[in-house]
Structure formats: structure tokens, C-alpha cells
PDB file as gemmi writes it, atoms N, CA and C in Angstrom:
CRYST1    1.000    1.000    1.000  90.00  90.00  90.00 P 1                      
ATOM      1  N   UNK A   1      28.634 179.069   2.393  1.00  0.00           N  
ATOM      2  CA  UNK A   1      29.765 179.719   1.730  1.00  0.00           C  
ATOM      3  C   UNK A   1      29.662 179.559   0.209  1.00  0.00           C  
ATOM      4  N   UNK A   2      29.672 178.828  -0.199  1.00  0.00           N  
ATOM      5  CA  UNK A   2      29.420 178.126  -1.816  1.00  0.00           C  
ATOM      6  C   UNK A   2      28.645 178.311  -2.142  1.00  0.00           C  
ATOM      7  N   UNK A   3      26.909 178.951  -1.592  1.00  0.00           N  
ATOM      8  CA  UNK A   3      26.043 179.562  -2.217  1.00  0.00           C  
ATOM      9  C   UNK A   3      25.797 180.788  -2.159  1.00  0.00           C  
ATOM     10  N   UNK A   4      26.831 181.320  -1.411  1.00  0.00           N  
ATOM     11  CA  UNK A   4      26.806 182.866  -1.252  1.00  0.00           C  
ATOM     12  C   UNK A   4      27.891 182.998  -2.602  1.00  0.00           C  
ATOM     13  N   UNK A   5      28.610 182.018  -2.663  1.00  0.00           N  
ATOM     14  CA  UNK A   5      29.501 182.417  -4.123  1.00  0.00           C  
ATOM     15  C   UNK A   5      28.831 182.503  -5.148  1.00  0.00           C  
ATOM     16  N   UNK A   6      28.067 181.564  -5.017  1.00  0.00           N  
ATOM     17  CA  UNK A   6      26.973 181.023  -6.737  1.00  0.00           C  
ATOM     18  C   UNK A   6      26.270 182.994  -6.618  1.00  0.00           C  
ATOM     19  N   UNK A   7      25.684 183.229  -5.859  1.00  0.00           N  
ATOM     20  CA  UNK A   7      24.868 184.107  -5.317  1.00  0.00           C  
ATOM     21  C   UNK A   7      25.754 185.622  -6.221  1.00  0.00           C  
ATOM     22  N   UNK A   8      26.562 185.286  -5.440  1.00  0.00           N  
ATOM     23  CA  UNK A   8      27.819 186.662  -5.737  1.00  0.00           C  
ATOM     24  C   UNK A   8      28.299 186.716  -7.224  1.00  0.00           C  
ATOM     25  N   UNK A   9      28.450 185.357  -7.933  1.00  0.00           N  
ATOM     26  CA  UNK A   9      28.762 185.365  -9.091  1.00  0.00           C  
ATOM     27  C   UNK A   9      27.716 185.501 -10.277  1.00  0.00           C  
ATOM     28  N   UNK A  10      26.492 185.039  -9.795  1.00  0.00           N  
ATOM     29  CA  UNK A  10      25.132 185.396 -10.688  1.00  0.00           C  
ATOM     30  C   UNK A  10      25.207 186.766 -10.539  1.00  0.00           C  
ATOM     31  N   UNK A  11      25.461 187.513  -9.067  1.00  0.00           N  
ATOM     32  CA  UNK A  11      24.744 188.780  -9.459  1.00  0.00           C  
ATOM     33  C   UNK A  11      26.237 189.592 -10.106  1.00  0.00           C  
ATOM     34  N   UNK A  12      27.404 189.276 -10.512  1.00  0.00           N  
ATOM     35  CA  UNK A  12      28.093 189.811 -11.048  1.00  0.00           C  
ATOM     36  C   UNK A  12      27.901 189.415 -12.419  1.00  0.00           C  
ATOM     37  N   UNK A  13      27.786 188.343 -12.882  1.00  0.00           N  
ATOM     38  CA  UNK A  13      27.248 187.619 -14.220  1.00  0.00           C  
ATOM     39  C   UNK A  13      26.306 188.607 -14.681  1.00  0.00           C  
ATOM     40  N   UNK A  14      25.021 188.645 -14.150  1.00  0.00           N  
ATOM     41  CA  UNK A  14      23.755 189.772 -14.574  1.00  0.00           C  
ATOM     42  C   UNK A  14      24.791 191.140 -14.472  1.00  0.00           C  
ATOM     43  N   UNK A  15      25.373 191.458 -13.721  1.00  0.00           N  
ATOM     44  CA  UNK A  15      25.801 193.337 -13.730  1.00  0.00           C  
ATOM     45  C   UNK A  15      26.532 193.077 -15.306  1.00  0.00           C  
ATOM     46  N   UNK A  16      27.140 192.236 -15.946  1.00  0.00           N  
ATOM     47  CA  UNK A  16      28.102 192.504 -16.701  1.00  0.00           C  
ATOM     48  C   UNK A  16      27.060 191.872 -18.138  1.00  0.00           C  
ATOM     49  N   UNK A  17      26.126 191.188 -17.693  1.00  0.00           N  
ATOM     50  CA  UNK A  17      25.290 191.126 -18.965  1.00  0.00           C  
ATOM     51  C   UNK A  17      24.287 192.228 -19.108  1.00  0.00           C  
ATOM     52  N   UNK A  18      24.248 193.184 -17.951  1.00  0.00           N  
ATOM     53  CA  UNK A  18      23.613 193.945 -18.187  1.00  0.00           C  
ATOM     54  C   UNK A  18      24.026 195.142 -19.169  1.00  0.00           C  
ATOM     55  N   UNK A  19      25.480 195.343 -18.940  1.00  0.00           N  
ATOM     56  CA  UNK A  19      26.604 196.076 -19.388  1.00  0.00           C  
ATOM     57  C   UNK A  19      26.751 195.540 -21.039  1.00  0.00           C  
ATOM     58  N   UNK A  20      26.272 194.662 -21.142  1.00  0.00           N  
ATOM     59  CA  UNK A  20      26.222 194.253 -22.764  1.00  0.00           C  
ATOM     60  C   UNK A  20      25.292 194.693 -23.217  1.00  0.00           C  
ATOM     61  N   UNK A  21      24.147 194.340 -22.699  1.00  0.00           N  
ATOM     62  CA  UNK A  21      22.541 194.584 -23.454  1.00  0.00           C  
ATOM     63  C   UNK A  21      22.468 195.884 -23.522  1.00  0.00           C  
ATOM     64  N   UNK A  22      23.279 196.482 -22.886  1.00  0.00           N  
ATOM     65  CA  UNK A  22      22.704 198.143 -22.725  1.00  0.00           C  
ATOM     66  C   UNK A  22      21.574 198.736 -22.794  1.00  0.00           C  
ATOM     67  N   UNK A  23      21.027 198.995 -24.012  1.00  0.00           N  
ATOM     68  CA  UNK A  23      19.546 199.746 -24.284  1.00  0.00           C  
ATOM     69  C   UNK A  23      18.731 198.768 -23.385  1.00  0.00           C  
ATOM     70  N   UNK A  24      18.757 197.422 -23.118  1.00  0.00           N  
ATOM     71  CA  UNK A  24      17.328 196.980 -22.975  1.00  0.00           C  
ATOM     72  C   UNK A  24      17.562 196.412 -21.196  1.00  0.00           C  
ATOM     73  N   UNK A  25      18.695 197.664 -20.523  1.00  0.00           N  
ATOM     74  CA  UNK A  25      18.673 197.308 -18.896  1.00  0.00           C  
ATOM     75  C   UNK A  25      17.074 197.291 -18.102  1.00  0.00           C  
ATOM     76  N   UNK A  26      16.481 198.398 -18.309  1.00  0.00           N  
ATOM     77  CA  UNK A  26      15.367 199.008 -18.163  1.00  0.00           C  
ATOM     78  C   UNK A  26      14.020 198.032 -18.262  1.00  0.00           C  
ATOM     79  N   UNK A  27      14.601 196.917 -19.360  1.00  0.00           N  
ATOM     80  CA  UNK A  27      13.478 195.908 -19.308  1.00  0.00           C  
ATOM     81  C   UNK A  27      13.905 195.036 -18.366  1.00  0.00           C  
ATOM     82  N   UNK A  28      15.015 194.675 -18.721  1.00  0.00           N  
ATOM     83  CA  UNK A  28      15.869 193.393 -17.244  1.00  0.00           C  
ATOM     84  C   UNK A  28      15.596 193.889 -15.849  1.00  0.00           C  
ATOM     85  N   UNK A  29      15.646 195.036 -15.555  1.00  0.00           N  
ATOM     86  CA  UNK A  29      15.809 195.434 -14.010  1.00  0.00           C  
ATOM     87  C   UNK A  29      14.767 194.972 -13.617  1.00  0.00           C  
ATOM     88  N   UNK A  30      13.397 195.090 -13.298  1.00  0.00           N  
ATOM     89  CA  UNK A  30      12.123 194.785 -12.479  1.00  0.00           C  
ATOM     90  C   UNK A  30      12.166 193.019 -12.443  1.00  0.00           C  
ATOM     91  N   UNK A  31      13.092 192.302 -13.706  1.00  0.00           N  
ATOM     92  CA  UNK A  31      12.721 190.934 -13.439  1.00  0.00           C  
ATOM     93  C   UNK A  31      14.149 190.780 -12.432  1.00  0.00           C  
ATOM     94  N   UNK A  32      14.987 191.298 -12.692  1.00  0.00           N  
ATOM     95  CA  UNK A  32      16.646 191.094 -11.758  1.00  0.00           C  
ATOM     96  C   UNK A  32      15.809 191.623 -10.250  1.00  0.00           C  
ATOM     97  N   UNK A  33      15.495 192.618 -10.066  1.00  0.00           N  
ATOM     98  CA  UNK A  33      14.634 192.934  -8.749  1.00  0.00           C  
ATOM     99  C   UNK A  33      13.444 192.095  -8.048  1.00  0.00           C  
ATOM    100  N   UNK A  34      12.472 191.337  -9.008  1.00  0.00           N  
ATOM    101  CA  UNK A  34      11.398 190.727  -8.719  1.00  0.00           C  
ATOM    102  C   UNK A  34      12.615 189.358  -8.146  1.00  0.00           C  
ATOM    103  N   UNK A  35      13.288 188.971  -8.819  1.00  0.00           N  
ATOM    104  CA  UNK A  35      14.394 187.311  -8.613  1.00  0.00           C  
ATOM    105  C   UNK A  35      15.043 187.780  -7.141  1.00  0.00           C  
ATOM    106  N   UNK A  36      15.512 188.788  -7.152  1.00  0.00           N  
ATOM    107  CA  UNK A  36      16.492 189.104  -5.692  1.00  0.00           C  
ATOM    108  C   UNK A  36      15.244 189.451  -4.394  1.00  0.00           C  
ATOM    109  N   UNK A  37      14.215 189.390  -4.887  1.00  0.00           N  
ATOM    110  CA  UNK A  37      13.068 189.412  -3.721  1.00  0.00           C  
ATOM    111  C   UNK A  37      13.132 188.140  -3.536  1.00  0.00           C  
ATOM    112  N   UNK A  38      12.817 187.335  -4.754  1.00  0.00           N  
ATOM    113  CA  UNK A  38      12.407 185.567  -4.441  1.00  0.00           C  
ATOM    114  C   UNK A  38      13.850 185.519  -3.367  1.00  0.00           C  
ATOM    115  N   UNK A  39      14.876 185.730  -4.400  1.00  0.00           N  
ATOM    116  CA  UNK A  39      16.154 184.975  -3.478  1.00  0.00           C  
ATOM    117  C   UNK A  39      15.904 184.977  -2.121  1.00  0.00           C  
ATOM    118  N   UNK A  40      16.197 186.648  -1.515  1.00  0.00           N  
ATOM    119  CA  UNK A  40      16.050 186.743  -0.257  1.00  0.00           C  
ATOM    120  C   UNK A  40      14.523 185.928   0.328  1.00  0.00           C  
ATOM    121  N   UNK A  41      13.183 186.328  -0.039  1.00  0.00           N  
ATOM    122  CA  UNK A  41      12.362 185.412   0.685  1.00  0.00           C  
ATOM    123  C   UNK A  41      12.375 183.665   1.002  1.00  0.00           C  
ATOM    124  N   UNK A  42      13.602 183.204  -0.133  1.00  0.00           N  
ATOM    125  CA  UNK A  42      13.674 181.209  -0.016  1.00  0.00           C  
ATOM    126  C   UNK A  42      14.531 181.219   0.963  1.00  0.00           C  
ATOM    127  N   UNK A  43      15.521 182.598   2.126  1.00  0.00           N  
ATOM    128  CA  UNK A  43      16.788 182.405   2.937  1.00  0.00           C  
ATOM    129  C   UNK A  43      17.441 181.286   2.563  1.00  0.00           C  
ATOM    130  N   UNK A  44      18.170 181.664   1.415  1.00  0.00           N  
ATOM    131  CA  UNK A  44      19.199 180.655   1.221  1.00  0.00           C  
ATOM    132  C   UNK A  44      20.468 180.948   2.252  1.00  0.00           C  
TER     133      UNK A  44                                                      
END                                                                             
């Protein structure tokens, strides 16, 4: 439960820092995508 929060709140943390950086989403996305592969492959 508590790491599905941490989980839920990083990936709302990143949506809303993404929403800051604006111009430079495009560089963030493939590493936010490459991290949510790791996540899911460690089955937390």
C-alpha cells in the first residue's frame, strides 16, 4: 500500500515537473519510460 503511494506520488511529482520544464518534456520522456520499465521489472 505505501509503495504504491510513493509509486503514485513520484509519478504525479514527474507529470507536474514535467508541466514546468515544458520545452525539454521530449528529453525527460524516454528516461521517465526507460525508469517505469525498471519499476515494473523489480515487482515492487
Amino acid at each position: 500500500m505505501i509503495t504504491t503511494w510513493l509509486k503514485m506520488r513520484t509519478f504525479i511529482f514527474a507529470l507536474s515537473g514535467y508541466r514546468v520544464i515544458g520545452l525539454h518534456f521530449e528529453l525527460f520522456k524516454p528516461i521517465f519510460f526507460t525508469a517505469s520499465i525498471h519499476m515494473k521489472n523489480q515487482n515492487f
